[in-house]
N, C-alpha and C positions, 0 to 999 in steps of 0.2 A: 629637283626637289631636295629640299636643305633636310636634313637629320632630323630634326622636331618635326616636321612635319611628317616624315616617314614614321618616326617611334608613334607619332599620335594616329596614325593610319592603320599602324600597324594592332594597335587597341580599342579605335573606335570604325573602322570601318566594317559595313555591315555586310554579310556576306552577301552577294549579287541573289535577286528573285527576279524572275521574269513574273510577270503578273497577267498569265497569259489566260484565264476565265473574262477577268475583266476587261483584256484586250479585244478578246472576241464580240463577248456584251457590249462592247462600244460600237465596235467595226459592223456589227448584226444592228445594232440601231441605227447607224447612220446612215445602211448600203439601205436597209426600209424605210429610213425619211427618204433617201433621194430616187425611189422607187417609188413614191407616193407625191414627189413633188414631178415627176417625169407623167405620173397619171393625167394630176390635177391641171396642170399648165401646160404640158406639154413643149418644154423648150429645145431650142437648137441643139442637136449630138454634141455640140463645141462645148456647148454649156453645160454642160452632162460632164465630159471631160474635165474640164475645170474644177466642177464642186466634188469630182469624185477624184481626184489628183487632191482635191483639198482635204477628204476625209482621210487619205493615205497620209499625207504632210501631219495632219495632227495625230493622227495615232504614233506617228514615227519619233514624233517631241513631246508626246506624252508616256509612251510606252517603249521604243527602242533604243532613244539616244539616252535618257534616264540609266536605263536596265545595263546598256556599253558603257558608258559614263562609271557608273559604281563597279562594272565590272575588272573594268581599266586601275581602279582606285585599289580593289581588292588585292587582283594580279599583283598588282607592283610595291604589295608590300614587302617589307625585308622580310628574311629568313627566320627562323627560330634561333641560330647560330652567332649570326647578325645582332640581333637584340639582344643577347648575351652577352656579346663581347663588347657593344656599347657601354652595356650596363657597368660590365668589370671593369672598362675603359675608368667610365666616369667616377667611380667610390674610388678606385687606386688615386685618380685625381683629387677625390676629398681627402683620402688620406695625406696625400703628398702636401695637402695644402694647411690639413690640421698642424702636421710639422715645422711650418711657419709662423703657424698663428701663434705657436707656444717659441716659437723661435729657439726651435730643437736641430741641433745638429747629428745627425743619423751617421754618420761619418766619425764622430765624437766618442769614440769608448768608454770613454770618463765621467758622460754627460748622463747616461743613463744608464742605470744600476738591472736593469733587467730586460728581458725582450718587449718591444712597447703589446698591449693587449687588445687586442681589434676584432672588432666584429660588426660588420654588414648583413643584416637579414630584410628579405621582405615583410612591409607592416601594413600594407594595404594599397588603397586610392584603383583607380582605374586597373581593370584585370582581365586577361584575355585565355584563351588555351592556346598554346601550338599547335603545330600538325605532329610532335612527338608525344598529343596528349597533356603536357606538363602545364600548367597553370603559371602565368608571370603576373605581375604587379606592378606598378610605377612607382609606387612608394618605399625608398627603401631608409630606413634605418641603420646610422652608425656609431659604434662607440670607442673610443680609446682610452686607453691607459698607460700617463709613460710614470716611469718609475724612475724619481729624481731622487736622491741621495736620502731625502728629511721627510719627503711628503709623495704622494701621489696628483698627478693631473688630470683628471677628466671632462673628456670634449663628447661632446654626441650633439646629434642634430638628425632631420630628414632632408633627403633628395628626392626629388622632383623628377625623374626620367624626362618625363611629357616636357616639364620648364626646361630642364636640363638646367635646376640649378637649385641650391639649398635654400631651403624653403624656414627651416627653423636651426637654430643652433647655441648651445649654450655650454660654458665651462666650469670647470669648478676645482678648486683646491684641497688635498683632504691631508691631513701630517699624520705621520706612521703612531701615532705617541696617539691619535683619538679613534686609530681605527681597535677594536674589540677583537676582531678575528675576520679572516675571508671566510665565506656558507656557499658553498653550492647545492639549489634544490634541485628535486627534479618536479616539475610545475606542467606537465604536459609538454615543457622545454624543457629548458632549463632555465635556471637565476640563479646568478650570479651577484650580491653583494656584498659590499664592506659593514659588518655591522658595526652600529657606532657613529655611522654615517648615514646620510640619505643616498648612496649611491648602490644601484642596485640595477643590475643588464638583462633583460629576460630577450631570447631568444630560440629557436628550433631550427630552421632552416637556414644555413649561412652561405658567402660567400666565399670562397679557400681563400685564401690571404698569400701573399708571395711578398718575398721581402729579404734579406736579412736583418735580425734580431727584433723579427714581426712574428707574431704568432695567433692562435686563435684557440690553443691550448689551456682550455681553462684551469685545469689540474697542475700543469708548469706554471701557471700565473699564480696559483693560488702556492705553492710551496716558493716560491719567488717573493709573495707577499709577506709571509711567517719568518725567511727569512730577512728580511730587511727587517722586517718587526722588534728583530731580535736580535742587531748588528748593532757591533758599538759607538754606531753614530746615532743609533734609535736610543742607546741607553743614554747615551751622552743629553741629547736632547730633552730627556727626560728631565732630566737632572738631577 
């Protein structure tokens, strides 16, 4: 079984019920039709056999191979551990790939004037509980921030778990000379934006970021931002 199909088992499969009232009620009306046609007609034992082998065969493909079938589906979903580590798999991957997309060199000291600002939280779509209790999500939310010399870049978009793959994504350009000031509220999250701009990051739940010169420290991002704000290539720019 390939990975999508497990992450998606592992959220939509239903937990196994035997449906064992209405198995009885089946198996009690069938054994008294064949009690009442054994009256009425009176057929060969053989034949007796046959239709009562038959009323076992359809209970078994109505009611046990079903009930084994989902049970089989349940059993062999992944872990709670598992689905975690996919997930941090797959966002490290959007990150690694956001860094392309802006064709960022992470290796580059020169390149970028700050630690870039990233943040992964769950925002919805299909949701299940573990067996630790903890509630997961398919949908998860990501934002970055690299900080180039003159301006700021921002990438965000969602992922997809279930697709296992970005579902929406867009960027945007913002220069230190139009941003107002960086605001952090606290919003039942938090939010995080640039005023001045339309860029603005609400989140509560994350995932830890591992990197170097990656962070998810809003408070360093945000004395990071002031300071560029304020550097003499911001003033330069100004004119």
């Amino acid at each position: 079984m390939d990975k999508k199909q497990q992450i998606d088992d592992w959220y939509h499969a239903p937990v196994p019920e035997f449906q064992t009232k209405k198995a009885v009620y089946r198996f009690l009306w069938l054994f008294i039709t064949l009690l009442l046609v054994y009256w009425i007609f009176k057929p060969h034992i053989l034949i007796l056999i046959v239709l009562f082998a038959g009323i076992l065969a359809l209970l078994y493909f109505s009611f046990l191979k079903p009930y084994f079938t989902a049970k089989a589906r349940y059993d062999g979903r992944p872990s709670d551990d598992q689905i975690d580590k996919w997930i941090e798999e797959d966002m490290n991957l959007v990150i690694n790939q956001s860094f392309k997309k802006f064709d960022i060199d992470e290796e580059d000291e020169d390149e970028l004037k700050a630690p870039t600002f990233i943040i992964c939280n769950p925002i919805g779509g299909a949701s299940n509980f573990g067996s630790d209790g903890e509630n997961r999500c398919a949908l998860w939310g990501f934002h970055l921030l690299f900080f180039k010399e003159d301006s700021v870049l921002y990438y965000h978009g969602t992922f997809d778990s279930i697709k296992d793959s970005i579902i929406a994504e867009a960027n945007e350009r913002v220069f230190y000379k139009d941003i107002k000031s960086p605001k952090v509220e606290d919003t039942g999250g938090t939010t995080f934006s640039l005023t001045g701009t339309d860029i603005s990051i609400y989140y509560s739940i994350i995932m830890p970021v591992h990197g170097k010169n990656r962070t998810s420290d809003v408070n360093l991002t945000v004395r990071a931002i002031e300071k560029l704000m304020h550097s003499t290539k911001y003033k330069t720019t100004q004119g």
